[in-house]
C-alpha positions in Angstrom: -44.9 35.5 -30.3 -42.5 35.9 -26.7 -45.3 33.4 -25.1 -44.4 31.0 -28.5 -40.7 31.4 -27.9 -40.8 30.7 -24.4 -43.3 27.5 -24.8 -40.7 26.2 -27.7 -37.5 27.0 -25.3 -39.5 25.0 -22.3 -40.4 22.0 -24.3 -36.5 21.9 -25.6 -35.5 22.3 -22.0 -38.0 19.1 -21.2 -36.8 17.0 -23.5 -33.1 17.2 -22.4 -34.4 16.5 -19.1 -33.7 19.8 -17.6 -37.0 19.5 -15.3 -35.6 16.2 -13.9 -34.4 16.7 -10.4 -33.5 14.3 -7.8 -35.3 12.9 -5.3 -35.4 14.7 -1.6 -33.7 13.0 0.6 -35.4 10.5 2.7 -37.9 9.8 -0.5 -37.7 6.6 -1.9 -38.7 6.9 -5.8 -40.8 3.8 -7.2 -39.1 1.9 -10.2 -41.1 1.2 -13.0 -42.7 -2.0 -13.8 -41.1 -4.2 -15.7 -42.2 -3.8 -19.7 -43.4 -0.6 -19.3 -41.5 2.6 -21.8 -39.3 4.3 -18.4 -39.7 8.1 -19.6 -41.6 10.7 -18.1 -43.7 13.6 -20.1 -42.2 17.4 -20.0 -44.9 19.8 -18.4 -45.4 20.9 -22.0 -46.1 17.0 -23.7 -41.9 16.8 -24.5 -40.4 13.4 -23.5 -38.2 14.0 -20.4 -35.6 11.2 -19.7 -36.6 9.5 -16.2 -34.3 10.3 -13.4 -36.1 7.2 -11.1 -34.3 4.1 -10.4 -35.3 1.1 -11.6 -36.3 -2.9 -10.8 -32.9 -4.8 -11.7 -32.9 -6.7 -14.6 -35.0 -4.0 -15.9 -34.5 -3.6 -19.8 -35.2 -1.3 -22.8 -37.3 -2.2 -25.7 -33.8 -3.4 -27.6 -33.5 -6.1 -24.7 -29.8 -4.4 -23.2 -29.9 -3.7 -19.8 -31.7 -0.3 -18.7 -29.1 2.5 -17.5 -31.1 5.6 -15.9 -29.7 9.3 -18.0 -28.5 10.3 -14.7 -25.0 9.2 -13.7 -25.3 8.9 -10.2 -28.3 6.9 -10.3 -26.4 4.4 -12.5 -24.8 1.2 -11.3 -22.1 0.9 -11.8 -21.0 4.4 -12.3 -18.6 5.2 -15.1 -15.8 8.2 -14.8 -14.1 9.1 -18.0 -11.4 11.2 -19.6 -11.7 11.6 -23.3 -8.1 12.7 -23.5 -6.2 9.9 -21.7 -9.1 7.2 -22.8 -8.8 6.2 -19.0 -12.0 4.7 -17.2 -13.1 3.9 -14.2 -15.9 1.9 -12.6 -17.7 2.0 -9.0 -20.4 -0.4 -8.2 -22.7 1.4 -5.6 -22.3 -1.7 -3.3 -19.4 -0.9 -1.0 -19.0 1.9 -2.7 -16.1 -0.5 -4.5 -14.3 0.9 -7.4 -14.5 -2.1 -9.7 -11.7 -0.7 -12.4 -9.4 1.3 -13.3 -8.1 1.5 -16.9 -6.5 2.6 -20.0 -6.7 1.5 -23.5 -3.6 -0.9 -22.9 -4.6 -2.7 -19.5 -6.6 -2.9 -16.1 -4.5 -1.1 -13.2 -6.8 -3.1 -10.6 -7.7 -6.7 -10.8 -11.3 -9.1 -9.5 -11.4 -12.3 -9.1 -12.4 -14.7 -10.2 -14.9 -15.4 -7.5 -16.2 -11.4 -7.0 -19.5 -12.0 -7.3 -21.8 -8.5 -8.2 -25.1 -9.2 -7.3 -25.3 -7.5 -3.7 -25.1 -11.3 -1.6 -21.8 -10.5 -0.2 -18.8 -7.4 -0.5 -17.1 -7.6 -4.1 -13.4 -9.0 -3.9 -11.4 -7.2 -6.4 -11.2 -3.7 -7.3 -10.6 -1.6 -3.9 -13.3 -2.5 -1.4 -13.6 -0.2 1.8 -13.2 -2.1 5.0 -14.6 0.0 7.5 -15.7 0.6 10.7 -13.2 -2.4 11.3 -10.3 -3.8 9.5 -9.9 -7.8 10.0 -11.6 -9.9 12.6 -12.6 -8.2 15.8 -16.4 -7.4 17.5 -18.3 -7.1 14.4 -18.0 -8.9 11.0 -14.6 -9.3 9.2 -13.8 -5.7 7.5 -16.8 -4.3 8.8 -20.0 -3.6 7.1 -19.3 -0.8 5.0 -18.4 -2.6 1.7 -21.9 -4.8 2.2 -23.9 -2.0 2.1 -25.3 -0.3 -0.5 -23.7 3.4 -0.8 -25.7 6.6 -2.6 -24.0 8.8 -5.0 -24.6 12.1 -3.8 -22.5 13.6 -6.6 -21.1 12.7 -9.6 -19.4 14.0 -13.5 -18.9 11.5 -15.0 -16.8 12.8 -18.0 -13.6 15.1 -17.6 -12.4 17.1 -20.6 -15.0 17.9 -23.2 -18.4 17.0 -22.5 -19.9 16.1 -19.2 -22.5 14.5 -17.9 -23.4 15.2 -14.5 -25.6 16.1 -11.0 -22.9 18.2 -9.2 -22.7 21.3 -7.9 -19.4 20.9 -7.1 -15.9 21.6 -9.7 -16.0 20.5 -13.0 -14.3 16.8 -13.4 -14.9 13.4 -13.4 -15.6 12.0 -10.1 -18.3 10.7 -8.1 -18.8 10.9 -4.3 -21.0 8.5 -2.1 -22.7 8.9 1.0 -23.6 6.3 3.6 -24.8 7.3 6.9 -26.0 5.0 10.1 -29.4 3.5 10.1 -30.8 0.9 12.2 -29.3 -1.8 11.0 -26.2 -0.7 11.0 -26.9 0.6 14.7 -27.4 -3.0 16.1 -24.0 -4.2 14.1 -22.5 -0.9 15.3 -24.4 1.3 17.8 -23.0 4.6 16.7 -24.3 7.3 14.8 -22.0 8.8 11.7 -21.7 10.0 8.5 -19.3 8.8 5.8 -18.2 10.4 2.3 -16.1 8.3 -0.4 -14.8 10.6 -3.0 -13.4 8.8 -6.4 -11.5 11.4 -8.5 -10.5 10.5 -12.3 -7.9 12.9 -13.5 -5.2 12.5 -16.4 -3.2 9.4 -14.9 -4.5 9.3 -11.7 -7.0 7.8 -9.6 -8.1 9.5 -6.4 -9.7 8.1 -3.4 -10.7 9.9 -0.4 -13.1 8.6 2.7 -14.4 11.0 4.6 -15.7 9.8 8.5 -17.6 12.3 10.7 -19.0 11.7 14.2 -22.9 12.5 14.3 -23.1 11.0 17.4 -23.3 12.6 21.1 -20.5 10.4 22.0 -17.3 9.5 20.8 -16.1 6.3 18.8 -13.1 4.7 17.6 -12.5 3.1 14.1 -10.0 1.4 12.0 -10.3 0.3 8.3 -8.4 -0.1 5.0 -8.6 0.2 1.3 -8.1 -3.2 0.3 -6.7 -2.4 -2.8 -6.3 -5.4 -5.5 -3.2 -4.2 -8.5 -3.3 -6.4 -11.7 -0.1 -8.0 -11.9 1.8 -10.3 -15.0 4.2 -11.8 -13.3 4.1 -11.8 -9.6 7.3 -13.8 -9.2 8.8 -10.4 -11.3 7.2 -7.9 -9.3 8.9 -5.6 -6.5 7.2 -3.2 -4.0 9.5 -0.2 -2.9 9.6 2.5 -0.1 9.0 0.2 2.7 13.0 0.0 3.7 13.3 0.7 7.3 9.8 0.0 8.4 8.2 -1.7 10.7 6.0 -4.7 10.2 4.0 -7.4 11.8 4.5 -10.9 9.9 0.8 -12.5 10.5 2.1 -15.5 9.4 4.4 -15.7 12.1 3.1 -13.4 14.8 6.6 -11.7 14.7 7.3 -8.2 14.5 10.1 -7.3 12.0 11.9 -4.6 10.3 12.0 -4.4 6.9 15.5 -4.5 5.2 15.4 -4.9 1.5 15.0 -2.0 -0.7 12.3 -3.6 -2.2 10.1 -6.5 -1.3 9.2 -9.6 -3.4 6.0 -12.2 -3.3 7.5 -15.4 -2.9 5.0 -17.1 -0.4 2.1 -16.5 1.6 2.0 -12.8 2.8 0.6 -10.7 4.9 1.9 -7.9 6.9 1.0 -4.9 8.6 3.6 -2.4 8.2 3.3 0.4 11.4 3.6 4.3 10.4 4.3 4.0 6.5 2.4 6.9 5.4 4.5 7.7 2.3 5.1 6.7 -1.4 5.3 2.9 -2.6 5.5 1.8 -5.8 4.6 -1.1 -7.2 7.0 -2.7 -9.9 5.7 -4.9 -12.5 8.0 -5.6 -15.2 7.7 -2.6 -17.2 4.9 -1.3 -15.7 4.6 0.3 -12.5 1.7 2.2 -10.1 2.8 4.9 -7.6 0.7 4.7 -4.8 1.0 8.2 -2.2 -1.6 7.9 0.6 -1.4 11.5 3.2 -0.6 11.1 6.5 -4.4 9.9 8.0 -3.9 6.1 6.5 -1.0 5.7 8.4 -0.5 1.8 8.6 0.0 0.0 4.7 -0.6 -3.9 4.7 0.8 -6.3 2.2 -1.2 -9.2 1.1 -1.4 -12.3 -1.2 -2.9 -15.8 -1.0 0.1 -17.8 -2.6 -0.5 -20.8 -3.5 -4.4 -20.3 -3.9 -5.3 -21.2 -7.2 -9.0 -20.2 -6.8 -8.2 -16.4 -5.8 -5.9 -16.6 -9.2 -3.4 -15.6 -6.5 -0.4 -14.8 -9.6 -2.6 -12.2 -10.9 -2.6 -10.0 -7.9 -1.0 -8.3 -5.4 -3.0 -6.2 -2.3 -1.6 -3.2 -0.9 -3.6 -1.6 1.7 -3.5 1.9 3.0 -5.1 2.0 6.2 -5.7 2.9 10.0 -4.6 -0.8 11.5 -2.7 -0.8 14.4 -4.2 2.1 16.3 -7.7 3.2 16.1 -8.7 6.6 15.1 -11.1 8.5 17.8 -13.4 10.8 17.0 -15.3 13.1 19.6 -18.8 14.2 19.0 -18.9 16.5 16.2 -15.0 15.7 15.1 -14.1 14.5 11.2 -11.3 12.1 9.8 -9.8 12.3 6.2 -7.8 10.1 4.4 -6.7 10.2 0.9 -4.7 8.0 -1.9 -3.5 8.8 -5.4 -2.7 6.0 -7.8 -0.5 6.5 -10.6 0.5 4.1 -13.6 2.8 4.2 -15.5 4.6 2.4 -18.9 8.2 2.7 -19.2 8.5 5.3 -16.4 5.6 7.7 -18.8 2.2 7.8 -17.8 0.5 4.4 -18.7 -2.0 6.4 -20.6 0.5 7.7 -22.9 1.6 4.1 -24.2 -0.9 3.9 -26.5 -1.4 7.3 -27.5 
């Protein structure tokens, strides 16, 4: 009767796919082919749910695409909060986070020529430029947001119910790993380990990059989060807390200081403001994000392609927290953090909270 119970608790246990573990690393899994049923059989005949990747395109017997049970083998991975109805998306490329939303609007914004297939780094959302920000010695903005990033962690849903591969605290987040490899190695010939944490709590969207040096000798770095807001009307919108700053005007070459108490989109911009680790805020009509970066992104730049129709240029506005003017060094061993918070809201509420 115990052996009974035990054989009936296993084959429950099999079925919710409690056998399914992931992968070591360094072992590539084989997807499925195509037409084939993509479940597994519980070491006592129970259906497990597969935790293998799978051939893209791949689909299930209804004909919708296939999504794996495991979150962090999904693409793209989807955070939730059941209480504020916010969501967020990541594609695994880049690592980008694709959206950020509430049941009113989109904080972030693609457009309309991101393409998502993998052929080239996704522009909308908040790609990662990183070992390099701009033009310099390797590609424009570096390779990290054209390579495809693994999600070492992830929980997917916050409040209630989750879903999840973590042995980390409870919440919704997912956290990505991409270390060098030989490709990257003839682009960049040093050896490094990177971590990109994206943390969904109520009203707020955290983003955190993690850059240690695995190498025996030391390297230097710059980069950016090249973050695209949604706007309604840029001709409206304002961006505070840069009063007092210094800034490079690429469109001039000049360096200037900033004098307004807030700053408004009415042509071609793009500067590089020096030391503005701090609080900005975004103004859009009623709507506003918060944006609070600590003290490692120390540079902020301000972007938008005015006048370019096929970027939908009125639709958006970039602000990027970053390391610009002066590159970071790291000695052998040595780790850099920097973190963001973004922060929506309605009629000075939390956006979430409009429609609620």
């Amino acid at each position: 009767r115990i052996m009974l119970r035990l054989l009936t608790l296993a084959g429950l246990l099999a079925s919710a796919g409690a056998f399914a573990v992931p992968a070591a690393p360094g072992i590539s899994a084989r997807a499925p082919r195509a037409g084939t049923a993509h479940t597994r059989r519980g070491i006592f005949g129970a259906s497990m749910s597969s935790f293998l990747p799978v051939e893209p395109g791949f689909k299930d017997r209804t004909g919708n695409a296939y999504q794996p049970d495991m979150p962090s083998l999904q693409n793209p991975i989807i955070l939730r909060d059941s209480q504020t109805k916010e969501v967020v998306e990541i594609n695994t490329h880049g690592a980008c986070v694709t959206s950020y939303r509430n049941e009113a609007y989109d904080v972030l914004f693609r457009r309309p020529d991101a393409v998502f297939d993998g052929s080239k780094p996704i522009s909308g959302g908040v790609p990662l430029c990183w070992p390099q920000f701009g033009p310099g010695d390797i590609q424009q903005h570096g390779f990290a947001r054209n390579l495809q990033w693994e999600c070492v962690d992830a929980c997917t849903q916050a409040s209630g119910s989750m879903v999840q591969r973590s042995w980390t605290k409870a919440g919704s987040r997912a956290i990505f790993e991409l270390t060098d490899t030989k490709a990257s190695r003839a682009i960049w010939k040093h050896r490094f380990n990177a971590r990109y944490g994206v943390e969904l709590t109520s009203g707020c969207l955290s983003i955190s990059l993690r850059v240690k040096n695995t190498d025996i000798n030391e390297f230097s770095f710059t980069g950016a989060l090249h973050t695209y807001f949604a706007v309604d009307d840029l001709a409206a919108c304002r961006i505070a807390g840069l009063k007092g700053k210094s800034y490079l005007d690429k469109t001039d070459g000049q360096t200037k200081t900033d004098s307004d108490e807030a700053i408004a989109i009415t042509g071609f911009t793009e500067r590089v403001y020096a030391d503005a680790a701090r609080r900005v805020t975004l103004q859009d009509g009623n709507k506003a994000v918060s944006i609070k970066s600590n003290a490692a992104w120390k540079d902020l730049a301000v972007w938008n392609p005015y006048g370019d129709e096929k970027m939908a240029y009125s639709n958006f506005v970039c602000i990027e927290n970053g390391v610009i003017n002066e590159p970071i060094t790291l000695q052998p061993g040595e780790e850099w953090e920097g973190k963001i918070e973004i922060i929506p809201y309605v009629d000075g509420a939390p956006a979430y909270a409009s429609t609620q």
